[in-house]
C-alpha positions as CSV (number, residue, x, y, z in Angstrom):
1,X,3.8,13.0,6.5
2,X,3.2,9.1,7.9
3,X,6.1,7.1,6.0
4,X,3.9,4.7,3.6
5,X,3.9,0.9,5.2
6,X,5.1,-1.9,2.9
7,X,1.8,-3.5,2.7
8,X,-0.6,-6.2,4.3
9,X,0.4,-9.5,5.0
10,X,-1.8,-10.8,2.2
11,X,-0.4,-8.1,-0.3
12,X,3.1,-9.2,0.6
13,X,2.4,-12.4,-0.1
14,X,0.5,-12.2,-3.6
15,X,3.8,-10.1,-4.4
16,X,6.1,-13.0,-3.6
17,X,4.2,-15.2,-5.7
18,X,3.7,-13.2,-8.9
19,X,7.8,-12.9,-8.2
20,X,8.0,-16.6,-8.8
21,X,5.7,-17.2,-11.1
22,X,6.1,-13.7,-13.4
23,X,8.2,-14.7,-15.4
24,X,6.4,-18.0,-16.6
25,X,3.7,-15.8,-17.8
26,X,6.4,-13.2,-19.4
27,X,8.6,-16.2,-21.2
28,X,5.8,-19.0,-21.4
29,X,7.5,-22.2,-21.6
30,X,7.6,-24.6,-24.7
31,X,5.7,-27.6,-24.6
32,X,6.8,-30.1,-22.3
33,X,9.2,-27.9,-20.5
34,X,6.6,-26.8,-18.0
35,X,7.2,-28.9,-15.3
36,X,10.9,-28.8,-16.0
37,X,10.6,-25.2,-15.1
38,X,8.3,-25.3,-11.8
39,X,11.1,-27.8,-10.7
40,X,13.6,-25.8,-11.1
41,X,11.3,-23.0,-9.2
42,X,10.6,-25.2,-6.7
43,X,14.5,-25.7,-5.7
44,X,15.4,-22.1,-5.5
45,X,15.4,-20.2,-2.4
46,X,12.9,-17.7,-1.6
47,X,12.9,-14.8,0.9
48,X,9.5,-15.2,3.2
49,X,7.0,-12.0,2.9
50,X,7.0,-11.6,6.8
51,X,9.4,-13.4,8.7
52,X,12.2,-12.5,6.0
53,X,13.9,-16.2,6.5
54,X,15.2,-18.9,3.4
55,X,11.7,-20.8,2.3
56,X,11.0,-23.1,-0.7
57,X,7.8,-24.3,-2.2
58,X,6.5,-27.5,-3.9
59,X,6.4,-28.1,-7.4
60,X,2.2,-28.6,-7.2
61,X,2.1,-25.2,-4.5
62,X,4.0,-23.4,-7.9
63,X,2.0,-25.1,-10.4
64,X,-1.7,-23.8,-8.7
65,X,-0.2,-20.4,-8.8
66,X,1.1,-20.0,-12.1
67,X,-2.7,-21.7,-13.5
68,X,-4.2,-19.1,-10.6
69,X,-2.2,-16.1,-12.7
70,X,-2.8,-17.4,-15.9
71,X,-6.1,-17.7,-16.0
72,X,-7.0,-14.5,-14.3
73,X,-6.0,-12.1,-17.3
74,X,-7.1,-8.6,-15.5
75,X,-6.2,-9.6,-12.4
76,X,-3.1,-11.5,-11.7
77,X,-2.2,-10.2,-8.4
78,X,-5.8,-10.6,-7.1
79,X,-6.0,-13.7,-7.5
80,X,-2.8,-14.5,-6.3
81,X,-4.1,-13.2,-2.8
82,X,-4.8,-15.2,0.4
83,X,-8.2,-15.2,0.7
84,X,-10.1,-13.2,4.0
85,X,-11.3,-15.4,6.3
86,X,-15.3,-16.0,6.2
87,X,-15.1,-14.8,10.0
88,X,-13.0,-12.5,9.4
89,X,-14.0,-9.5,12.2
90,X,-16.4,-11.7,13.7
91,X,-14.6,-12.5,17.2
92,X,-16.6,-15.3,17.6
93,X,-14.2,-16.6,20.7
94,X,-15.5,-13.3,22.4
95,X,-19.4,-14.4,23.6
96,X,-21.9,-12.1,23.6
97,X,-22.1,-12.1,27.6
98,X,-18.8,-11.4,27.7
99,X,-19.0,-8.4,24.8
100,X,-22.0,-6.8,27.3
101,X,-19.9,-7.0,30.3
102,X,-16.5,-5.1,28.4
103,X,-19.3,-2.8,27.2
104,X,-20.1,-2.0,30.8
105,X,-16.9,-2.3,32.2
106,X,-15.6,0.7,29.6
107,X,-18.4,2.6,30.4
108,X,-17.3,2.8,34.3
109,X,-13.6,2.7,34.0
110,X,-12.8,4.4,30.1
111,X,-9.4,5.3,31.2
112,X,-8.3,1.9,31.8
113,X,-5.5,0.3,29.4
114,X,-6.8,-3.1,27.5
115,X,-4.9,-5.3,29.5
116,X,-6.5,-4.1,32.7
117,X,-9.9,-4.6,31.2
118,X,-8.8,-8.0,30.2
119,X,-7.8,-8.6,33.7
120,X,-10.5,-7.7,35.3
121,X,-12.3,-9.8,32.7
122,X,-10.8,-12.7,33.5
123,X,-11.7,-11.8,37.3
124,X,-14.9,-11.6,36.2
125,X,-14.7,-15.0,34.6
126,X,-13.7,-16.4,37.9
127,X,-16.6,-15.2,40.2
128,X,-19.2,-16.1,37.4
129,X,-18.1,-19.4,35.2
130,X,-20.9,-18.7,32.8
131,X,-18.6,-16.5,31.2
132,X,-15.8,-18.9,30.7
133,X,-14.1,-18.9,28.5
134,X,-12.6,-15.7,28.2
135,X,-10.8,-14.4,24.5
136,X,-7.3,-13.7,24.8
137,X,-6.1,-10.3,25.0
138,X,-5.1,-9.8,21.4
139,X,-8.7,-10.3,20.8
140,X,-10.2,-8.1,23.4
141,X,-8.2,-5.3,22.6
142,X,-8.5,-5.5,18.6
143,X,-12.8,-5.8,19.4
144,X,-12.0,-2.7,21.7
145,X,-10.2,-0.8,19.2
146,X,-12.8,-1.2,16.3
147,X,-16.0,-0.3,18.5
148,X,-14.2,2.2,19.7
149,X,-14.1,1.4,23.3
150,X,-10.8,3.0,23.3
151,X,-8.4,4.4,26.1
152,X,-9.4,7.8,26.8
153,X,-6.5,10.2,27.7
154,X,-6.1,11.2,31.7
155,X,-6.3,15.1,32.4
156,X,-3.8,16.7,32.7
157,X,28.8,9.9,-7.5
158,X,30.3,6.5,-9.3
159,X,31.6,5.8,-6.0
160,X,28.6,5.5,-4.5
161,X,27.6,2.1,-3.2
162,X,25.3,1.4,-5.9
163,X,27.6,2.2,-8.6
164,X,30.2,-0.1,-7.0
165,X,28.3,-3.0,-7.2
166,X,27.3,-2.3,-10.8
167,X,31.2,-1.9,-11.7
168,X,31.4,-5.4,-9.8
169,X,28.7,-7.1,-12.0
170,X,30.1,-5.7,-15.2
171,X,33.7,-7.4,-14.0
172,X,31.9,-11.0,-12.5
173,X,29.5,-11.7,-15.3
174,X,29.5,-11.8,-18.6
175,X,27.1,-9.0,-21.2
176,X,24.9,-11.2,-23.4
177,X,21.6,-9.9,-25.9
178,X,18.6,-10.9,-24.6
179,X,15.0,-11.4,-26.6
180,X,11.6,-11.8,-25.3
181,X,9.8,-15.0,-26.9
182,X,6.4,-13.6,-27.2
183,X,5.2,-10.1,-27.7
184,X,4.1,-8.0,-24.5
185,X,5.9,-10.7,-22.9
186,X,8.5,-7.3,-21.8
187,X,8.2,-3.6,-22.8
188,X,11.0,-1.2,-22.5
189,X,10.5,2.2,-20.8
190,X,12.1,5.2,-20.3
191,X,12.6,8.8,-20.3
192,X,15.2,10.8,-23.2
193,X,16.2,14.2,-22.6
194,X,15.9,15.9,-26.3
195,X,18.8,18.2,-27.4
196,X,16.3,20.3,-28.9
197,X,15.0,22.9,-26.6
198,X,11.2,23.9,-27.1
199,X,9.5,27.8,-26.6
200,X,6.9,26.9,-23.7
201,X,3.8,29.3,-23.5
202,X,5.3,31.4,-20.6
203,X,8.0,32.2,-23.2
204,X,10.9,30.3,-22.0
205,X,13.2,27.3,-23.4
206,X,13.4,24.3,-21.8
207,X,14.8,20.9,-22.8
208,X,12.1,18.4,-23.0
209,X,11.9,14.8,-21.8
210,X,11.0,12.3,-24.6
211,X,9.2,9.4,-22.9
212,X,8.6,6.0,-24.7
213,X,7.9,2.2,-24.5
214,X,9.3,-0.5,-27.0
215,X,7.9,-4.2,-26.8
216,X,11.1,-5.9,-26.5
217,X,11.1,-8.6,-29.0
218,X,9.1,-6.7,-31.9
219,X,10.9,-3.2,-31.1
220,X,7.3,-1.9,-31.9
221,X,6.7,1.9,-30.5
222,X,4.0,1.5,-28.4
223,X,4.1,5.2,-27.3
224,X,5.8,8.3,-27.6
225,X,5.5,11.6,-26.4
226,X,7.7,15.0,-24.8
227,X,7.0,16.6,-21.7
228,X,8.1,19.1,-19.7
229,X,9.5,17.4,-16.4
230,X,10.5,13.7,-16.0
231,X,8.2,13.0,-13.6
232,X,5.7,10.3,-12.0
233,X,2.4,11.8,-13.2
234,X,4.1,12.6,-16.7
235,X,5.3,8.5,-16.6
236,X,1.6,7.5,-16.3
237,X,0.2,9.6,-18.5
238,X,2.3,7.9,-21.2
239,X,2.2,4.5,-20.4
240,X,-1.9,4.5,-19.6
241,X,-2.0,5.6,-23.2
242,X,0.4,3.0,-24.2
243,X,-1.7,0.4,-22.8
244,X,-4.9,1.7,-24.2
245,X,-3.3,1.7,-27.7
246,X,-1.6,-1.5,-27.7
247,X,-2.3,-3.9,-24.2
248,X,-1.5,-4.8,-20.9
249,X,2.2,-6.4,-20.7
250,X,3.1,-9.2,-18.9
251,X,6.4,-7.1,-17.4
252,X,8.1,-3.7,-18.0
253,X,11.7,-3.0,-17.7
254,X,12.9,0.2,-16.5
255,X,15.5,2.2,-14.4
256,X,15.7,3.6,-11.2
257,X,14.3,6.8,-11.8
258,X,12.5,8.6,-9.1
259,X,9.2,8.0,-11.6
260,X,9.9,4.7,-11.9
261,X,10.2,4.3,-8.4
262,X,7.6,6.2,-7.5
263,X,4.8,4.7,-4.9
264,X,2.1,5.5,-7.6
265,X,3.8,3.6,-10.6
266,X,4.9,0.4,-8.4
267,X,1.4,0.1,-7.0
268,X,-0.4,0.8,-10.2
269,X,1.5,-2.1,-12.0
270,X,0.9,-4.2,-9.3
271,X,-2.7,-3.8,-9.7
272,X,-2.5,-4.3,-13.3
273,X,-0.4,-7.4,-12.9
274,X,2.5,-6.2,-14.8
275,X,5.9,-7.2,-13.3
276,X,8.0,-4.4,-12.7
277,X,11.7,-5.2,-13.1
278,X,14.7,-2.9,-12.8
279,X,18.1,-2.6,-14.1
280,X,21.0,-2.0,-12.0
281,X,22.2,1.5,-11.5
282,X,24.9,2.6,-13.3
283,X,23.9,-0.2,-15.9
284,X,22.3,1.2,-19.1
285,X,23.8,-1.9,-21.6
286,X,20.6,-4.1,-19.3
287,X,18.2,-1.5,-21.2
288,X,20.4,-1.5,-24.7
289,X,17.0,-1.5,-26.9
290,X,16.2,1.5,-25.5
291,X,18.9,3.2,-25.6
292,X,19.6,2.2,-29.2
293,X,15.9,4.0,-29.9
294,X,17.2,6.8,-28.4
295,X,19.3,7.7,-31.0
296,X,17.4,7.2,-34.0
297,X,15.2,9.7,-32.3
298,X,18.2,12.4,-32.2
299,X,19.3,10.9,-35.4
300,X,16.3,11.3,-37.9
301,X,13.1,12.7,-35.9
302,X,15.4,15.8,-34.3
303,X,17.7,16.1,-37.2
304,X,15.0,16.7,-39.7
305,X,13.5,19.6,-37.5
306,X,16.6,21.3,-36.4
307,X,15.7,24.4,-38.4
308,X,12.4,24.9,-37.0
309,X,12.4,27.9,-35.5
310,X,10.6,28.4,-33.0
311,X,10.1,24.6,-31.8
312,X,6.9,24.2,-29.9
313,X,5.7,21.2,-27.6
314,X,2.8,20.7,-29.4
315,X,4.7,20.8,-33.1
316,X,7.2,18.5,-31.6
317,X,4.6,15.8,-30.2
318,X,2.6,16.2,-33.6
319,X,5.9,15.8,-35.6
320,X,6.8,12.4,-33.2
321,X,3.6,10.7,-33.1
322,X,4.1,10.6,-37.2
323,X,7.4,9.4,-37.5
324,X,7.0,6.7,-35.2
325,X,4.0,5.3,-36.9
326,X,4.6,5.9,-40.3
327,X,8.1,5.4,-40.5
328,X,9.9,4.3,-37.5
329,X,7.2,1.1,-36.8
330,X,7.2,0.1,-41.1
331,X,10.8,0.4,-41.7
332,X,12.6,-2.6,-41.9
333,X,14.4,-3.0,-38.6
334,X,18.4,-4.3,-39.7
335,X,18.6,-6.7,-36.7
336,X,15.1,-8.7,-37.4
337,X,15.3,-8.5,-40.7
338,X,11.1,-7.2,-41.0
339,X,9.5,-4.6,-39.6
340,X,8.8,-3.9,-36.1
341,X,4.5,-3.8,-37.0
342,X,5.0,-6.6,-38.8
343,X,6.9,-9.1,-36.2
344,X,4.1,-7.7,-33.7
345,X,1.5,-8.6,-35.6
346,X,2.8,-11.9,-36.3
347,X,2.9,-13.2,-32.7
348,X,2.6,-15.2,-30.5
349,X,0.9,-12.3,-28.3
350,X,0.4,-12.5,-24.5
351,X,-1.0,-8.7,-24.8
352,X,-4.2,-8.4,-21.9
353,X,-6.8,-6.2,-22.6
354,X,-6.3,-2.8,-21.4
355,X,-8.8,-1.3,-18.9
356,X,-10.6,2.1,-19.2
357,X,-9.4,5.2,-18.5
358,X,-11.2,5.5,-15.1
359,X,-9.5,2.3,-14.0
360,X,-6.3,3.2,-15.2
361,X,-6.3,6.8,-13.4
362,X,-7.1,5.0,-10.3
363,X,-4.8,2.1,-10.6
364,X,-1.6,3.8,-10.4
365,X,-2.0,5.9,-6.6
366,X,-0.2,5.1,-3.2
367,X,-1.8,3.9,0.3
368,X,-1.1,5.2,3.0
369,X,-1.8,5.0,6.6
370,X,-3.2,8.3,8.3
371,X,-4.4,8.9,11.7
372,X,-7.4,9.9,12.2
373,X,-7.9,13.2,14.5
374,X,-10.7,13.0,17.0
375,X,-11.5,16.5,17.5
376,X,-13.3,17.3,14.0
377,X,-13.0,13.5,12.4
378,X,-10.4,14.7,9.6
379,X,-7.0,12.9,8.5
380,X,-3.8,15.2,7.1
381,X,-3.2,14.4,3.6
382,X,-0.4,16.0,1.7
383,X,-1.0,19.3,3.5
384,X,-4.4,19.6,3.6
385,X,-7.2,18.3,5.7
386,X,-9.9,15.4,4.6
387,X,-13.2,15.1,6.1
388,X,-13.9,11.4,7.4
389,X,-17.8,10.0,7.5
390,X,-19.0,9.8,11.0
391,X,-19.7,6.2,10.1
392,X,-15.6,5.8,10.4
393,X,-15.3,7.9,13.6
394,X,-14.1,5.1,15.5
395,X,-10.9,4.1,13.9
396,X,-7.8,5.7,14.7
397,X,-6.1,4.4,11.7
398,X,-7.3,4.5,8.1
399,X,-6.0,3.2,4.8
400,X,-6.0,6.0,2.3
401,X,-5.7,6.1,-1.5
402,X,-4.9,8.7,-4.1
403,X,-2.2,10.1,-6.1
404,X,0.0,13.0,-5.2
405,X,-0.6,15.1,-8.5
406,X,-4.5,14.8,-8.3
407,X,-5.9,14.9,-5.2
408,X,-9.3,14.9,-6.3
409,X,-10.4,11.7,-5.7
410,X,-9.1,9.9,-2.2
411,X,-10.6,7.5,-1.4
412,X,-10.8,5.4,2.4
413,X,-10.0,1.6,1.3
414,X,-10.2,-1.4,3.4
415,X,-7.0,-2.6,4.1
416,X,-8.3,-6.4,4.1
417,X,-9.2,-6.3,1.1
418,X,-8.6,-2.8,-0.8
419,X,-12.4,-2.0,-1.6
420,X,-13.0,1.3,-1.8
421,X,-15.6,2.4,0.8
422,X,-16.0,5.7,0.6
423,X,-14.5,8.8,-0.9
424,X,-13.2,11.7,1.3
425,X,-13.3,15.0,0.7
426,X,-11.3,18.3,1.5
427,X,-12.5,20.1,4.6
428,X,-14.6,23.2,3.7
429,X,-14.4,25.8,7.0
430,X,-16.5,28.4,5.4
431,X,-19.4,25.7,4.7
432,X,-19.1,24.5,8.1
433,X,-19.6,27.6,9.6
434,X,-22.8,27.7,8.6
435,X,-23.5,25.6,11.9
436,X,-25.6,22.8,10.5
437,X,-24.6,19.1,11.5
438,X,-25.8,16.1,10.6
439,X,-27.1,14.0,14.2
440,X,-24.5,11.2,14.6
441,X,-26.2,7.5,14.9
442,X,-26.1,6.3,18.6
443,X,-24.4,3.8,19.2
444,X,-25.9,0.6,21.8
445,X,-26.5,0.9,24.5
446,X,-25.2,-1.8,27.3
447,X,-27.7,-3.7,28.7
448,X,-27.8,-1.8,32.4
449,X,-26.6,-4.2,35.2
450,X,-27.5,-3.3,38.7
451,X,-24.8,-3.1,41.2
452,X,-23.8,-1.2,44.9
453,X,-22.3,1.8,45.0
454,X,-18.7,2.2,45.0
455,X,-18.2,-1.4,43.9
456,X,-14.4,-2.8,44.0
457,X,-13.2,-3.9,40.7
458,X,-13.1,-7.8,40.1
459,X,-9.4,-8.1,40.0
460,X,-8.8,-6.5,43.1
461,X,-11.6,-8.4,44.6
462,X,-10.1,-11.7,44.3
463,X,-6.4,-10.1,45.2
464,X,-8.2,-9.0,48.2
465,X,-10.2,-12.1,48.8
466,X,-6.5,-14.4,48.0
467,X,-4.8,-12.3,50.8
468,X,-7.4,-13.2,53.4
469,X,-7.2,-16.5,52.5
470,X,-3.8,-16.5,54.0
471,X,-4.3,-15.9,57.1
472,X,-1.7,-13.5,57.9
473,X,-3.0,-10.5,59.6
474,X,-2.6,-7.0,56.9
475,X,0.5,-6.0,56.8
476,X,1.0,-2.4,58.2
477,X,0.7,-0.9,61.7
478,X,-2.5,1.5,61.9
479,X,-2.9,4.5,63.6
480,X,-5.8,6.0,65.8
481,X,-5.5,10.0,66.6
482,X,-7.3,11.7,68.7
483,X,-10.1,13.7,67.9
484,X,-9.7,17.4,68.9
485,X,-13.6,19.0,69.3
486,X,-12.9,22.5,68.5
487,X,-16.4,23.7,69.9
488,X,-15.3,23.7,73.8
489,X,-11.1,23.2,74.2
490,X,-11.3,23.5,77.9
491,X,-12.4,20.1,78.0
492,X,-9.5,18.3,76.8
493,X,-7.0,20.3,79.1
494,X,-5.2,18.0,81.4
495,X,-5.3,18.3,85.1
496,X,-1.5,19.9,85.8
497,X,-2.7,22.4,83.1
498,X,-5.4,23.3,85.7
């Protein structure tokens, strides 16, 4: 498997920027503390998307993208994007006279590398100035690679270092409670393993994992529910429903769990514009609410069906799902002094609303990059092969989408822009035996150019043409052997031999 790329340049970048201004759309300020804020922004240090190096940005450059965030409520992270260029793919520094002559030049010479067509272009450039100026050679080669005019092969423990620098914390800085300021401003996730265990349908006991979401400054249940395994698809699957019932979040809070880590979730929350933020390891007190929850859950839901015998998944869920609702979300919470339903419906709210299920299910998958194979148009995809369009037969590298639990629906995205443009499919042998193809669409033809036979190549024309110009004779000493006419070889005897 291809290791998964950190992103685009223009993804990296809408990531830095929903990093500064996330949480000013989690913890909105207070009147008149706005620009107090974006100041304060504006003096930090940042880390740069590509070049990795110390960069600030202006007060006003902060200010358009918080007002860009804000006001995109589904989108946050799109339209915190660099936007494509209107030329972007165009080439327009490569004319069309020169594009004709590349075309040509590939067709004669295919196994030439892109800098020696580029050369020779040049050369060409020289000998006829109407096709000055020539592109550079990032060009040339990045118009070569996506028409594919492309090379073609020649024959032939608590010690660890992350718990260390958790003890460190806990002796440097000081362990203050924190509240949001506005609901869905930042949920609380995470999974519980339940002491109860459950009878599964294959007639085993397992331990189930409870998981759930609290909005942090109601302590409203968003959702609860056990599974089986703690893992990615199982941490979707609860919080799509959690945002479906309630809303979209500004920002979620959660360990570093292989789900929560997971490729899937970070990239589906990015889509979704909720911040992702994680607690140090080893550092449960940063995610106190939640583990608080936890054991009211052992405390009163667990305790009041210890003697159910046997306990099913499905009793269990059924059992949850009414606590939490009924009693958990309307019982006076000691700390607030109300409700948890009631301080969420009181406000303020910066809850979103929550796509459909479609768009959820395809919000939270990876990209990847695969390479494409050229002898049946397929790419490798978690074990198995993926058909490619014949319209895509030309790249080498494409930018593929989908989850690793359900792998049917991939789809082939642009990597500008991450539109889907088409959907891929697993590669049926049995139906392709069948013989039947589709006909591929030619591609154009070069405008045929007449020219001699055996015609040297530009660049080594005007080396050639340079060394004459010299004046120095060629340097190396040539050789003239006789001919030996094997018809009569009396002929060339020598007199002594006769």
């Amino acid at each position: 498997m291809e290791k998964d790329e950190v992103g685009t340049r223009t993804e990296r970048w809408a990531r830095l920027r929903f990093a500064i201004v996330g949480r000013l759309l989690a913890a909105p300020p207070t009147q008149g503390q706005l620009r107090v804020e974006l100041k304060e922004l504006s003096e930090r240090t940042w880390e740069h998307p590509t070049g990795g190096r110390p960069v600030r940005f202006g007060l006003s450059t902060i200010e358009r993208w918080y007002y860009q965030a804000k006001n995109a409520l589904r989108d946050p992270m799109k339209a915190l994007r660099r936007r494509s260029r209107r030329d972007a793919g165009t080439r327009p520094s490569l004319s069309e006279p020169l594009r004709r002559v590349l075309r040509v030049q590939y067709q004669d010479h295919p196994r030439w590398s892109y800098r020696l067509h580029h050369d020779n272009l040049v050369a060409r450039a020289r000998e006829e100035p109407k096709l000055s100026p020539v592109a550079s050679y990032a060009t040339v080669r990045r118009y070569m690679q996506a028409t594919g005019l492309r090379k073609l092969p020649r024959q032939g423990p608590p010690s660890t270092p992350g718990g260390e620098r958790a003890a460190r914390r806990l002796e440097a800085f000081e362990v203050r409670s924190y509240e949001a300021t506005h609901v869905h401003g930042l949920w609380h996730l995470d999974f519980h393993q339940g002491s109860r265990p459950v009878l599964t349908p294959q007639g085993t006991w397992m331990k189930p994992h409870l998981s759930g979401m609290l909005d942090d400054r109601s302590r409203y249940c968003c959702h609860l529910q056990w599974y089986l395994q703690e893992t990615a698809e199982t941490l979707v699957h609860g919080l799509s429903q959690a945002f479906q019932k309630r809303a979209l979040p500004r920002s979620v809070l959660m360990d570093h769990g292989a789900a929560m880590i997971a490729a899937e979730t970070v990239r589906g929350l990015e889509e979704l514009g909720v911040r992702q933020e994680l607690t140090l390891a080893h550092s449960p007190y940063q995610n106190g609410k939640q583990e608080s929850f936890w054991s009211q859950v052992e405390g009163r839901l667990l305790a009041m069906l210890e003697n159910v015998e046997p306990l099913t998944l499905e009793l269990l869920n059924e059992a949850t799902q009414a606590w939490s609702e009924l009693e958990y979300n309307r019982k006076v919470h000691e700390e607030l002094g109300t409700t948890p339903l009631h301080r969420y419906l009181e406000g303020p709210d910066l809850g979103r609303p929550s796509p459909d299920s479609e768009t959820l299910r395809l919000a939270f998958r990876l990209d990847q990059w695969r390479t494409q194979r050229k002898s049946d148009g397929t790419v490798r995809i978690e074990g198995a092969r993926y058909e490619v369009p014949s319209c895509f037969r030309h790249l080498s590298r494409l930018r593929v989408r989908y989850a690793r639990w359900d792998r049917s629906r991939v789809d082939l995205v642009d990597p500008r822009t991450g539109a889907v443009m088409s959907p891929l499919y697993p590669l049926d042998k049995q139906r392709n035996a069948d013989g039947r193809r589709r006909r591929l669409h030619p591609e154009p033809a070069p405008v045929p150019t007449p020219k001699g036979p055996g015609e040297i190549a530009p660049l080594l024309r005007g080396l050639m043409r340079e060394y004459a110009a010299t004046g120095l004779p060629p340097a190396y000493l040539p050789k003239h052997d006789e001919v030996i006419h094997q018809d009569n070889p009396e002929d060339h005897q020598t007199e002594e031999s006769r």
